[in-house]
Every structure is written in C-alpha cells, then in structure tokens.
C-alpha positions, 0 to 999 in steps of 0.5 A: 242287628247290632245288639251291644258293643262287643257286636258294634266291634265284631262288625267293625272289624268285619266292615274294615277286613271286607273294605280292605279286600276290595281295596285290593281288588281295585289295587289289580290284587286279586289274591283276596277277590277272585271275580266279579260276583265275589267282589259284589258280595264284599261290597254288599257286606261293607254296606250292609255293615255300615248300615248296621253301624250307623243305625246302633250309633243313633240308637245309643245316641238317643236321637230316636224315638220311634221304632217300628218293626214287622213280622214274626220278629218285629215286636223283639226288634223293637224291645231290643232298639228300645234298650239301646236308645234308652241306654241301657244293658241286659244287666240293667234291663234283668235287674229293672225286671227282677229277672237272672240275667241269663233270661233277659239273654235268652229272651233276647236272642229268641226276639222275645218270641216266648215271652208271655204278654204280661212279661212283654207289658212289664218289659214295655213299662221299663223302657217307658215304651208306649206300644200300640199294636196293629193288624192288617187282614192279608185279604182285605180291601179296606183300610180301615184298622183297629189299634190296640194301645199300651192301656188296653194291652196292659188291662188284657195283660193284667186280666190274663195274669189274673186268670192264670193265679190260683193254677198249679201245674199238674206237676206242682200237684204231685209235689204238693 
C-alpha cells in the first residue's frame, strides 16, 4: 500500500522501469527478460503497481468513503486510507493528536498493532472515522453478528483509561 507521495513516486518509477522492460521483450530484446516466467512476473508487477496507484489517487482525491479491511493488519490499513482520504499527512495526524511525529511514523509502519485502544479511539475521533467492529467464529454456522459501534468502543475505551489511572509502573515507584 502506497503511504505518501514519496511512495506514490517510488512506485511509479517502479511501474515505468518493469513496463519498459516488457516493451523490450515484446521488441525480441531479450537482454532485459530472459523467459517466460520472468516475463510474467514483470507483468504482475505493472499490475499490481497500477493498482497500487489507482487506489492512493482516489484516497487523495476523497472520492471514498467506506474502507474495509481484514485480518491482523486490517484496522491499521484502515487508519491509514483514512489519513489519505481525509488529505492529511503524519505531521498533521501527530500534531491533531499531540504526539512526535516519530510515534505517528512508528505507529504506522507497525499497521497500528501496538497501539492501545484508547489511542485507536482518539486517532478514530481525528479522522471523523465512524469504526464498527466485527467478528466472525471461524467454526460457526449461523450468520448472526454482534457489532460494536464507535460509542461502545469509545465507553470501553474510556472505561479501561479510567482503570488503568492512579497505576505507576513498578519502575515509577522506585523513582518515586
């Protein structure tokens, strides 16, 4: 996933070398692609590229406004397309949180994994992302779901924030 235009223009460049070398395999030159296997993968690689490509242009454009995403790295991709569609950078996200920019950075690049949920909730509130969670048992039959909205995760985050003041790590209590 393309994170910023410094990436954008990473895989542009990427998309135009691995279009050019197929151009010279089409052309009979075969100093670039040696067979058929290696050509198929430059092929892949422009697609994916351009896919790549098309989806950062209609996050900046903010002609979206759903984004769905699965898996252990799926709430981080959302976090993620949200910044871009709502237009903004890390810098901008780090300053609306209150946080160095090298946290946003690290956050990021880790998919938002380590994140608490409270910090999740807060980063949530800034993108005026409305998040509802769902899950499925791998085993069971029915259909039926239980969703969580924003407001119930924003009371669970609130009351885990809640419980977790008054703690000092036992380090802190050395120092005291």
């Amino acid at each position: 996933m393309i994170r910023n235009d410094r990436e954008r223009s990473q895989t542009q460049e990427e998309r135009e070398r691995m279009a050019r070398a197929l151009e010279d395999y089409a052309g009979g030159s075969r100093k670039v692609i040696g067979d058929e296997e290696t050509r198929l993968y430059y092929e892949e690689g422009v697609s994916r590229r351009e896919a790549e490509l098309s989806e950062y242009q209609r996050l900046k454009s903010g002609g979206v406004s759903r984004i769905s995403g699965e898996g252990p790295n799926g709430l981080g991709t959302i976090i993620t397309k949200a910044r871009i569609a709502r237009g903004m950078t890390l810098a901008d996200l780090g300053a609306a949180l209150e946080m160095p920019l090298q946290q946003v950075q690290r956050y990021e690049s880790e998919n938002w994994r380590r994140a608490s949920l409270w910090r999740l909730q807060r980063v949530a509130d800034v993108l005026a992302l409305r998040v509802a969670v769902e899950a499925r048992l791998g085993d069971a039959e029915s259909e039926e779901t239980l969703k969580l909205s924003s407001e119930e995760l924003r009371e669970h985050s609130n009351t885990v924030g809640m419980q977790g003041q008054g703690h000092r790590r036992t380090g802190d209590a050395h120092r005291a």
